[in-house]
DRENTORKOL-3810 file (N, C-alpha, C; in nm, 4 decimals):
REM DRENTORKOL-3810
@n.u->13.9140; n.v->10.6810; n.w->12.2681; ca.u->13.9931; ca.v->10.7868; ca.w->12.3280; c.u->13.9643; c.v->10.9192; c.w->12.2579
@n.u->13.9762; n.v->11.0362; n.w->12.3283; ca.u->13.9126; ca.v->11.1330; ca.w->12.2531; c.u->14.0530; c.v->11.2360; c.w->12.2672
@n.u->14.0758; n.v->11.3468; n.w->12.2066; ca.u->14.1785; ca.v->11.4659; ca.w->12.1999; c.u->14.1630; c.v->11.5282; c.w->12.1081
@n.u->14.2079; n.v->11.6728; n.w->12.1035; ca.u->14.2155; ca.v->11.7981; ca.w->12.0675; c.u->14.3060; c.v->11.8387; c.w->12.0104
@n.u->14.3259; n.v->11.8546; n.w->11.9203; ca.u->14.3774; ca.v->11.8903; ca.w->11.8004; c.u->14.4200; c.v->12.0324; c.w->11.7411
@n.u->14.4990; n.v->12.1374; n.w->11.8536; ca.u->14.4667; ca.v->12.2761; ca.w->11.8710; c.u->14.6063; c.v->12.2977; c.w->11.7465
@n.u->14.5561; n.v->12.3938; n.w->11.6404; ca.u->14.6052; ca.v->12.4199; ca.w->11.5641; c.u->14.6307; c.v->12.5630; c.w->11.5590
@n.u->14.7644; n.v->12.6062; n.w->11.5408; ca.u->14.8346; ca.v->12.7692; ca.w->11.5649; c.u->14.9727; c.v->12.7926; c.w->11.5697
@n.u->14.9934; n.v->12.9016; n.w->11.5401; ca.u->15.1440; ca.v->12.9532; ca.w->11.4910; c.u->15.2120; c.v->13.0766; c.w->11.5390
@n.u->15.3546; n.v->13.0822; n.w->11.6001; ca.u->15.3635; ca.v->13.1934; ca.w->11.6857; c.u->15.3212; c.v->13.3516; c.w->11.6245
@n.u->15.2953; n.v->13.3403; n.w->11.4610; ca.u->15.2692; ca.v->13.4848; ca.w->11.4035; c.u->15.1148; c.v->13.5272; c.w->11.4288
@n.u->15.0334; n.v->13.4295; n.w->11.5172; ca.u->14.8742; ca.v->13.4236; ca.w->11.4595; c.u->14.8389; c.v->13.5187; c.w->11.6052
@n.u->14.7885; n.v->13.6330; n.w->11.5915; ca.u->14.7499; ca.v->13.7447; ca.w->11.7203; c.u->14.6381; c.v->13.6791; c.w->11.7678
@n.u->14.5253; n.v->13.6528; n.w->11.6907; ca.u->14.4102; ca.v->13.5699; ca.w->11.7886; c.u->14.4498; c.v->13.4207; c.w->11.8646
@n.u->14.5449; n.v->13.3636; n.w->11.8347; ca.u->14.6191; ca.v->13.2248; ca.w->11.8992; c.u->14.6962; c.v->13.2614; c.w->12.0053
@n.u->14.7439; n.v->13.3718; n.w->12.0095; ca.u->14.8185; ca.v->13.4203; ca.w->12.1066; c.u->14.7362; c.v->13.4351; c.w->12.2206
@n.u->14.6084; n.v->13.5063; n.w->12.1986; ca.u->14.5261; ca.v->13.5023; ca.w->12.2952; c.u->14.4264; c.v->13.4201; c.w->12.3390
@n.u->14.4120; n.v->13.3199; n.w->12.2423; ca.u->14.3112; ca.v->13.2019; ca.w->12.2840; c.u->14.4653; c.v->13.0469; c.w->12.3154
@n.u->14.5773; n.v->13.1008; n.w->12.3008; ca.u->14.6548; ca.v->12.9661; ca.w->12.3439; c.u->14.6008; c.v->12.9469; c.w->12.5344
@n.u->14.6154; n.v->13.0374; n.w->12.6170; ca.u->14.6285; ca.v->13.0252; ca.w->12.7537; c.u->14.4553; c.v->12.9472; c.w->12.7859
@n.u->14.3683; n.v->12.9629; n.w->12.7137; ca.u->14.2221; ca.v->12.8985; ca.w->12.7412; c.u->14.3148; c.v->12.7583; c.w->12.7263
@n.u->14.3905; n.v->12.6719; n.w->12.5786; ca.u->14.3686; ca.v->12.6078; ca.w->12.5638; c.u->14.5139; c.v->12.5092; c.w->12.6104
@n.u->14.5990; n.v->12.6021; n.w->12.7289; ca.u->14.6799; ca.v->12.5822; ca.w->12.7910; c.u->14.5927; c.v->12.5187; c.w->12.9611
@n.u->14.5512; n.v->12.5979; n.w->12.9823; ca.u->14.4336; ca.v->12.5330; ca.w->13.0747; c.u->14.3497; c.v->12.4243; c.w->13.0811
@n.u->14.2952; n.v->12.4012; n.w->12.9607; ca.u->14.2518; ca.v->12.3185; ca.w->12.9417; c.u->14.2826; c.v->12.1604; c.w->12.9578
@n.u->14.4174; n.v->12.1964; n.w->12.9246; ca.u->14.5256; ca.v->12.0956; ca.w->12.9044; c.u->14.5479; c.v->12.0013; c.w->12.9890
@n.u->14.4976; n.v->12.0230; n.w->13.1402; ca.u->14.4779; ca.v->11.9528; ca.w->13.2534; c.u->14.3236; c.v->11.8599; c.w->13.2746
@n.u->14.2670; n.v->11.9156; n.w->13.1859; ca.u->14.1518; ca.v->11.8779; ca.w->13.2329; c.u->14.0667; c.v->11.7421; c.w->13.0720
@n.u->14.1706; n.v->11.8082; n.w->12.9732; ca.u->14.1537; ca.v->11.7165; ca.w->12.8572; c.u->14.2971; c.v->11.7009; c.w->12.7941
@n.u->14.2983; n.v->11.5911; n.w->12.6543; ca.u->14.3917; ca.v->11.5898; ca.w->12.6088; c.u->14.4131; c.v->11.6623; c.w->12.4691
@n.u->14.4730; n.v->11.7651; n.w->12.5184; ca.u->14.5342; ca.v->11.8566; ca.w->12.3986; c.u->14.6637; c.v->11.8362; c.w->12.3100
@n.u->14.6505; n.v->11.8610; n.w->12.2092; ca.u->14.8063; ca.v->11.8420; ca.w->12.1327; c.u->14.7765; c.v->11.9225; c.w->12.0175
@n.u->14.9356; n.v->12.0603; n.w->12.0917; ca.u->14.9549; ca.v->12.1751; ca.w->12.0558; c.u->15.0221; c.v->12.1437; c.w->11.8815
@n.u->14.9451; n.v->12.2020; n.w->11.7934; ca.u->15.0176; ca.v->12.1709; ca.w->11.6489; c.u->15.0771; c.v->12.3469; c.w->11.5865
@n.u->15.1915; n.v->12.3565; n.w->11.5856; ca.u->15.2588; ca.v->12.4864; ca.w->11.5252; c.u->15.2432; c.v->12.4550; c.w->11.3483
@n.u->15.1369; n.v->12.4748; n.w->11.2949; ca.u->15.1478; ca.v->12.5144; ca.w->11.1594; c.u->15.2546; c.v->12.5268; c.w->11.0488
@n.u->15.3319; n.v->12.6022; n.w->11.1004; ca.u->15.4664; ca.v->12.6410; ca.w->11.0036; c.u->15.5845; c.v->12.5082; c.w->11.0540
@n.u->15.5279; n.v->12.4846; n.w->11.1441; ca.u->15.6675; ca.v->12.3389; ca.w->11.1947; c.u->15.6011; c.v->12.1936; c.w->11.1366
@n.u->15.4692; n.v->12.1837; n.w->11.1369; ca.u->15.3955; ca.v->12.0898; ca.w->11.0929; c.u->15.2989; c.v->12.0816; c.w->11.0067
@n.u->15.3173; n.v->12.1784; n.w->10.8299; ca.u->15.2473; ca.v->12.2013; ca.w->10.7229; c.u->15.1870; c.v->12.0500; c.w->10.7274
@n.u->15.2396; n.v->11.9273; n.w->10.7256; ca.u->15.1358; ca.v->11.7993; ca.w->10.6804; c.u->15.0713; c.v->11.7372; c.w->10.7459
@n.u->15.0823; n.v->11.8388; n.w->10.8172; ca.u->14.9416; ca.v->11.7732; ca.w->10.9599; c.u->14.8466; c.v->11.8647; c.w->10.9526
@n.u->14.8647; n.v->12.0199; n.w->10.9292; ca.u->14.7680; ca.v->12.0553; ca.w->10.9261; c.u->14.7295; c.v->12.0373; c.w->10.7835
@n.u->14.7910; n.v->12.0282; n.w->10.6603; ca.u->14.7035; ca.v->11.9729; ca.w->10.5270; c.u->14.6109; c.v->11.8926; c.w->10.5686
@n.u->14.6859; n.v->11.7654; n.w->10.6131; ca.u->14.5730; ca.v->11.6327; ca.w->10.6308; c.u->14.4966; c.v->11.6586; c.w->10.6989
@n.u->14.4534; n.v->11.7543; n.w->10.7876; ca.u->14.3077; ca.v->11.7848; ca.w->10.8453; c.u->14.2509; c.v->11.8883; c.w->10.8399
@n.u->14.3169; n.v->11.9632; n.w->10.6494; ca.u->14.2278; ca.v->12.0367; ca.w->10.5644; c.u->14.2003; c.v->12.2020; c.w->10.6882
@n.u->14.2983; n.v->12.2568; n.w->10.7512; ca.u->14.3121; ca.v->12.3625; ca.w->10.8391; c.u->14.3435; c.v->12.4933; c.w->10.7685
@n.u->14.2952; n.v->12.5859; n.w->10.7203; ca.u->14.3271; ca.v->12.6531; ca.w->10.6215; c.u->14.3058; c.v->12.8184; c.w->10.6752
@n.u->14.2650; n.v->12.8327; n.w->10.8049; ca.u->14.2581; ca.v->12.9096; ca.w->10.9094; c.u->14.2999; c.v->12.8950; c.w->11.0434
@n.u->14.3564; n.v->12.9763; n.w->11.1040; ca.u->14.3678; ca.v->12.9859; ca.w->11.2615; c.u->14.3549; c.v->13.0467; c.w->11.3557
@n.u->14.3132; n.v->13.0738; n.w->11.4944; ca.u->14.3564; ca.v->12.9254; ca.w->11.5242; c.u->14.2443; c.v->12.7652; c.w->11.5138
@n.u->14.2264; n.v->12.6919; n.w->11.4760; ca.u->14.1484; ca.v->12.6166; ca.w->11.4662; c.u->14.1490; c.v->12.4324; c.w->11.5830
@n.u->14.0084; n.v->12.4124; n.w->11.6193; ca.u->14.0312; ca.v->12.2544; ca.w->11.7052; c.u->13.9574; c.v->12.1975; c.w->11.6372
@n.u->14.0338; n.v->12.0769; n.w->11.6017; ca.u->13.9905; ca.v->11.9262; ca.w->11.5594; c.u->13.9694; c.v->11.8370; c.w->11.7097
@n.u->13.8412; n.v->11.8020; n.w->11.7366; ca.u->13.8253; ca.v->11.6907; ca.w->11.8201; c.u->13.7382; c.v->11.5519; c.w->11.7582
@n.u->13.8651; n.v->11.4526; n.w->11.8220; ca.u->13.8926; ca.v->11.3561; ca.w->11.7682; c.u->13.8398; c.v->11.2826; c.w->11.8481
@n.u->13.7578; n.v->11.1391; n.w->11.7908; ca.u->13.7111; ca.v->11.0366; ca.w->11.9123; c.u->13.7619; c.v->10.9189; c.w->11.8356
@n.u->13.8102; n.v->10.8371; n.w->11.8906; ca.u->13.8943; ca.v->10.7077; ca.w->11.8189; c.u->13.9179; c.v->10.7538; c.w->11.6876
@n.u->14.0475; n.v->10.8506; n.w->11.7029; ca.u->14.1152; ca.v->10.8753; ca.w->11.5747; c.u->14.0369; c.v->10.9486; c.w->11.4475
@n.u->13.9144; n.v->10.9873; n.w->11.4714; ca.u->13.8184; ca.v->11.0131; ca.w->11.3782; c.u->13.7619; c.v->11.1612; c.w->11.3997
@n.u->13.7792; n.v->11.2000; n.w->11.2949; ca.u->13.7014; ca.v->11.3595; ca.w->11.3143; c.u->13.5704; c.v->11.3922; c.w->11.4019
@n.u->13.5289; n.v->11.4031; n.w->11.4722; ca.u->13.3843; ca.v->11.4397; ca.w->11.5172; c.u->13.3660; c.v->11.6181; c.w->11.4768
@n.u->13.4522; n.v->11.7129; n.w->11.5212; ca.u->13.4489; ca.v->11.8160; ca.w->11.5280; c.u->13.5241; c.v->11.8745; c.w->11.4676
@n.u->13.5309; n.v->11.9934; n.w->11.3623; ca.u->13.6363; ca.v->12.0993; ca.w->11.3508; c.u->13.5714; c.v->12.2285; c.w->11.3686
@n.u->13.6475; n.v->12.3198; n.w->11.4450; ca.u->13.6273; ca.v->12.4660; ca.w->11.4361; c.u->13.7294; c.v->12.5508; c.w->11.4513
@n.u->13.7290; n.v->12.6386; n.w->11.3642; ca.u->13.7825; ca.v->12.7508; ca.w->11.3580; c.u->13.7229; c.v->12.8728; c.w->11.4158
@n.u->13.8147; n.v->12.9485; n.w->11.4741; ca.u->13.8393; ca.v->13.0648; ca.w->11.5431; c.u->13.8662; c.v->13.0609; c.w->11.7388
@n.u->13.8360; n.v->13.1320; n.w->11.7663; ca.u->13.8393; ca.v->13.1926; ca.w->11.9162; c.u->13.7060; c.v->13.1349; c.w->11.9675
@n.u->13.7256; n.v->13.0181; n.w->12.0852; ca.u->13.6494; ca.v->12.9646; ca.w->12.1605; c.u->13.6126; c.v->13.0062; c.w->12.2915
@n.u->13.5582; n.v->13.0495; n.w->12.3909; ca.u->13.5373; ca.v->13.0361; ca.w->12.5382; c.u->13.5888; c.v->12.9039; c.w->12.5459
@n.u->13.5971; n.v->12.9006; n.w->12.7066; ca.u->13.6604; ca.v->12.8059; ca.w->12.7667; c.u->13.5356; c.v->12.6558; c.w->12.7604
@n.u->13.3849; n.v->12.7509; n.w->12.8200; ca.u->13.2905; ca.v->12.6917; ca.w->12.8357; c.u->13.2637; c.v->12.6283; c.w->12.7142
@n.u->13.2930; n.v->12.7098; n.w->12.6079; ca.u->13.2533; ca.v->12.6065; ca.w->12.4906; c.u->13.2906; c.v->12.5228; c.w->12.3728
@n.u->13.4771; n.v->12.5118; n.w->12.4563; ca.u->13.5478; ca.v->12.3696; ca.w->12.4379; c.u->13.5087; c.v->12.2735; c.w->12.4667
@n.u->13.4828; n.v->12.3082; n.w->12.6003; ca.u->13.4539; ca.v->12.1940; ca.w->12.7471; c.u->13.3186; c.v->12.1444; c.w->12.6845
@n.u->13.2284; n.v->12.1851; n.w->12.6474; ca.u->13.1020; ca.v->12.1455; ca.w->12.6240; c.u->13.0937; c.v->12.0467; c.w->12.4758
@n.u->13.1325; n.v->12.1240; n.w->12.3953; ca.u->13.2079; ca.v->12.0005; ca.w->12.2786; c.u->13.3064; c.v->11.8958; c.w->12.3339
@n.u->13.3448; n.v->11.9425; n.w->12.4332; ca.u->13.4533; ca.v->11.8059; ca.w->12.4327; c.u->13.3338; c.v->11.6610; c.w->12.5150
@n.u->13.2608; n.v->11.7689; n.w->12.5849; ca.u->13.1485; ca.v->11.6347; ca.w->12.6511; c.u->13.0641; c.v->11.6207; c.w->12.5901
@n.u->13.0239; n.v->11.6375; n.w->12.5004; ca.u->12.9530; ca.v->11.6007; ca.w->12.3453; c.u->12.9894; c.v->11.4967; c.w->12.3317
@n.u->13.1258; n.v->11.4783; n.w->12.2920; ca.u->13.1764; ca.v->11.3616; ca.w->12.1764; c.u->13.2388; c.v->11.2424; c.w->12.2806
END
């Protein structure tokens, strides 16, 4: 099973504007929205130390992390990667 791991916080100005890509997305893969300041030990445990940042996950396992501001096209294209 694979999902997305979208990491961000209502103070973060570039998350603000890359949330609606990854609000969209949301239909088409499985996303799960992580608020930073509500969930410090989730983002420790997957070492997130910038935002906004995606962890994609394939059976529970890291394949991908990146940080910053994505296109839409080149979520989608990592996500059919893994």
């Amino acid at each position: 099973m694979k999902q997305v791991l979208y990491f961000t916080a209502a103070w973060c100005g570039p998350c603000r504007s890359f949330g609606p890509v990854m609000e969209s997305l949301g239909g088409q893969m499985s996303v799960r929205r992580i608020d930073i300041d509500a969930n410090p030990q989730i983002a420790s445990r997957y070492g997130i130390r910038n935002i906004p940042a995606l962890v994609f996950l394939k059976d529970n396992q890291i394949v991908v992390k990146k940080m910053g501001i994505l296109s839409e096209s080149q979520v989608k294209s990592i996500w059919n990667q893994i």
